[in-house]
N, C-alpha and C positions, 0 to 999 in steps of 0.2 A: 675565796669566792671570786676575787677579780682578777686572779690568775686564770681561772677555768674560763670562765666568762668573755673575756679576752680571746684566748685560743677557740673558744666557737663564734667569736664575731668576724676573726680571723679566718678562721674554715670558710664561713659563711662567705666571706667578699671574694674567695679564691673562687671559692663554689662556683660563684655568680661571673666571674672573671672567664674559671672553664670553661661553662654553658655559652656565654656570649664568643668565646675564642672557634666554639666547636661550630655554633651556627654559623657564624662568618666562614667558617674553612668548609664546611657542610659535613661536617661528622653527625651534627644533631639536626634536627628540623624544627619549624618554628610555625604554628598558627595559633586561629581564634575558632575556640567552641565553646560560646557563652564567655568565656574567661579567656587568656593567653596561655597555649601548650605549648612543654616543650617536648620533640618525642625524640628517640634514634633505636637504633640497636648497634649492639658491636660494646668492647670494651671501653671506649674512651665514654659512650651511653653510660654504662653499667658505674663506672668510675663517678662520673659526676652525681647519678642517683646518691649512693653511698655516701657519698661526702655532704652533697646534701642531707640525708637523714644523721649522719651524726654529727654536723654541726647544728643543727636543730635541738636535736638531741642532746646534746654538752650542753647551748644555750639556757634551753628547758631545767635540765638537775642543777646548773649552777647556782638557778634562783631559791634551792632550799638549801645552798650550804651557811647561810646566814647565822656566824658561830658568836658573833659579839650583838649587842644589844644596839645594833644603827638601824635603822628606820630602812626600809626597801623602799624605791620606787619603783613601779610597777606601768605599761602602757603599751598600745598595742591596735593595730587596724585589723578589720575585718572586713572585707572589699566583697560586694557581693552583684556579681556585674557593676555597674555604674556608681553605686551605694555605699559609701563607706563609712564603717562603724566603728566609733573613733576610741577605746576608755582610756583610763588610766588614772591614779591616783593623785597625781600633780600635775601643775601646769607646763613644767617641765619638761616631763615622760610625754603628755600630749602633746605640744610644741615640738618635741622632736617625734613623735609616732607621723604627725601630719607632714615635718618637710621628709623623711624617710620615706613616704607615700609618694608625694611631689616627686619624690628622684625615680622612685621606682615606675611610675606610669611614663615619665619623661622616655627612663630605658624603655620601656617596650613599647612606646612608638617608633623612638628610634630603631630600634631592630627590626619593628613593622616597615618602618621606611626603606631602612636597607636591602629587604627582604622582597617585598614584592612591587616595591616602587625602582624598578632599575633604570 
């Protein structure tokens, strides 16, 4: 499981590495409609979509490979406009669900800044 797990949290930070690489260069485009889009077309678009869905996706199955008898923890934000909905099974999984949120609204200011604050 932590082998799997690993390579899509790995995917996932590339993922997020692309998207931010490609707005900066203007391959992708970047606003707010109710929520933060990211839009483009062309391959290096289509590239990033992909890698996003299946590091999501690896994320997602590795949580049922659980082959020994250890305890999962489980945690997770649901951001709905302004609204964030926080669970998780330990204090743990939440304490880090919450600063993973922290980082992530920091990023998309930051990009809001770079973006249409010139």
């Amino acid at each position: 499981m932590r082998n799997t797990f690993y390579f899509g949290i790995f995917l996932l930070f590339a993922t997020i590495a692309m998207i931010v690489i490609g707005i900066i260069k203007g391959y992708l485009g970047f606003g707010f409609f109710i929520f933060p889009v990211v839009y483009g077309s062309g391959l290096y678009a289509a590239l990033a979509a992909i890698a996003l869905i299946f590091s999501i996706l690896i994320i997602f199955l590795s949580m049922f490979e659980n082959t020994s008898n250890t305890k999962v923890d489980f945690g997770g934000v649901v951001l709905i406009g302004p609204v964030p909905i926080i669970f998780g099974n330990s204090k743990v999984t939440i304490i880090l669900s919450i600063i993973g949120t922290i980082i992530l609204i920091i990023l998309v200011l930051f990009l809001y800044i770079i973006i249409y604050i010139k």
